[in-house]
C-alpha positions as CSV (number, residue, x, y, z in Angstrom):
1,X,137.9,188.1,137.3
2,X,135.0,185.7,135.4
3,X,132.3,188.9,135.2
4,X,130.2,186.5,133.6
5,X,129.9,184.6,137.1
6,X,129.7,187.6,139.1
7,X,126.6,188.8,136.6
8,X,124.6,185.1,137.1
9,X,125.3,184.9,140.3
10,X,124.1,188.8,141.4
11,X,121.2,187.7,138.8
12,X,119.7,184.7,140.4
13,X,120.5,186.3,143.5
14,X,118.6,189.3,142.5
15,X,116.0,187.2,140.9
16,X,115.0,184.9,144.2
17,X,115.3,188.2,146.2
18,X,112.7,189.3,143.6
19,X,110.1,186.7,142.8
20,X,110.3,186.7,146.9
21,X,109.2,190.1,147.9
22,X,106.4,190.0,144.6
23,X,104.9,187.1,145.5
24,X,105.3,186.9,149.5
25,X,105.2,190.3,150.5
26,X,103.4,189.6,153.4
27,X,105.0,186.2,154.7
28,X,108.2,188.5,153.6
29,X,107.7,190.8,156.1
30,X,106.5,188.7,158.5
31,X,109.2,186.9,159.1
32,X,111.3,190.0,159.1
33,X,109.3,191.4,161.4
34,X,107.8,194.4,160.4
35,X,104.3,193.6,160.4
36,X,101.9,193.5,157.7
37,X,99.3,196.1,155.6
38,X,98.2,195.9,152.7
39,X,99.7,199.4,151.6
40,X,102.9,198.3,152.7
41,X,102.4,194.9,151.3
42,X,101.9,196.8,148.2
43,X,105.2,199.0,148.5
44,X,107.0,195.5,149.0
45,X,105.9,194.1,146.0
46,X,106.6,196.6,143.9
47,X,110.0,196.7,145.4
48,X,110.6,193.0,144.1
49,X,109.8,194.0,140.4
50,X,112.5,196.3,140.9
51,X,114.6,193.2,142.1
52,X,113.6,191.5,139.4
53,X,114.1,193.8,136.9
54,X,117.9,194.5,138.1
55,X,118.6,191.0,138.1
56,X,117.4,190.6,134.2
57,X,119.5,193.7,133.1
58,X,122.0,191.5,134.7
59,X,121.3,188.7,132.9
60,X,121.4,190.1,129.9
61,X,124.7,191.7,130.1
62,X,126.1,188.6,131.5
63,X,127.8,187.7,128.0
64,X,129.1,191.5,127.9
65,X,132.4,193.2,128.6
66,X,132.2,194.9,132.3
67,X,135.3,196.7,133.2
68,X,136.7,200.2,132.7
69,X,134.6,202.1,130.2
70,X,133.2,198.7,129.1
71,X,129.1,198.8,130.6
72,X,130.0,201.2,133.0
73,X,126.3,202.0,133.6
74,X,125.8,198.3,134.7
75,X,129.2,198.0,137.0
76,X,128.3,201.7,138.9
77,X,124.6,200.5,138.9
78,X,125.2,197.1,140.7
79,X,127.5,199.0,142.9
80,X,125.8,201.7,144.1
81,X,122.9,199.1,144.7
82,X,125.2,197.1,146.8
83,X,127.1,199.5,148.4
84,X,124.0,201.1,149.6
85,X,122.9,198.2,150.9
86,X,125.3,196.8,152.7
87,X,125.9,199.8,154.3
88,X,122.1,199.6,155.3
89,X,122.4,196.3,156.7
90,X,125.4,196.7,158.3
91,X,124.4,199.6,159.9
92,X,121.3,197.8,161.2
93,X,123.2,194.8,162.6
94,X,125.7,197.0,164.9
95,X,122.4,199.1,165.9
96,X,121.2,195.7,167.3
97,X,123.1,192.6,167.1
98,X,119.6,190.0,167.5
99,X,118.7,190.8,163.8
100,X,117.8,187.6,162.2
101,X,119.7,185.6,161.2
102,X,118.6,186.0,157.5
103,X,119.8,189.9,157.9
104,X,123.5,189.0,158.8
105,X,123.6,186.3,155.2
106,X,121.9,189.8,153.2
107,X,124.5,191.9,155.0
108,X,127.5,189.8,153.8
109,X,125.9,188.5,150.2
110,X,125.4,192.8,149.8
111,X,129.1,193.5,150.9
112,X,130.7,190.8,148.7
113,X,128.7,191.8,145.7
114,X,129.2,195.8,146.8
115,X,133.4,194.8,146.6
116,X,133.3,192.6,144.0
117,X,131.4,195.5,141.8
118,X,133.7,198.0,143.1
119,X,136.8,196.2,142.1
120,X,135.0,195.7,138.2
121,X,133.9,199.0,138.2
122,X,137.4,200.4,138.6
123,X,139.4,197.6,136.8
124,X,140.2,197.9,132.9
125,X,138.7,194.4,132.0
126,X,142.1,193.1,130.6
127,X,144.1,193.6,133.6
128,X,144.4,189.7,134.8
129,X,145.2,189.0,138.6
């Protein structure tokens, strides 16, 4: 598996999630739905630094060995960020089917990324396919 394609592509996905939710936090959550405050405007943007601070640790580690013992903090990290959300979004979609349609694209984007970290994180990185 090319881990230096998974890491740019979780990056810049992580990234444009990021610069999103920091600088439209409330057109963000307008067109989710969820209404709009300042405090939670607030809570949202902060939430895209945190986006965007995921996706530069995995830009920097994008030339790195990922595998095994190899940046395991990174491979669990990503996981456990992805697996936790695509359980979250997947749970929302079977709780109501009408999500938008943007929710259903974050649901699969989160559950490729959630397998394709899983399969790194447990994978020696010179085992070849």
């Amino acid at each position: 598996m090319n881990t230096k394609l998974v890491m740019i592509l979780s990056a810049l996905f992580l990234a444009i999630a990021g610069t999103s939710l920091m600088f439209f936090p409330q057109e963000m959550s307008a067109y989710i739905g969820i209404g709009s405050n300042k405090y939670f405007a607030l809570g949202i943007q902060i939430m895209g630094g945190l986006y965007f601070g995921f996706a530069m640790i995995n830009w920097m580690a994008k030339g790195a060995i990922i595998g095994g013992i190899y940046n395991r903090p990174i491979a669990i990290g990503n996981f456990a960020h992805f697996f936790i959300g695509a359980i979250a979004l997947v749970k929302a979609i079977l709780a109501d089917a009408n999500m938008p349609f943007a929710i259903w694209i974050l649901a699969a984007m989160y559950s490729l990324f959630a397998i394709v970290f899983g399969i790194l994180f447990n994978r020696h990185p010179g085992v070849q396919e």
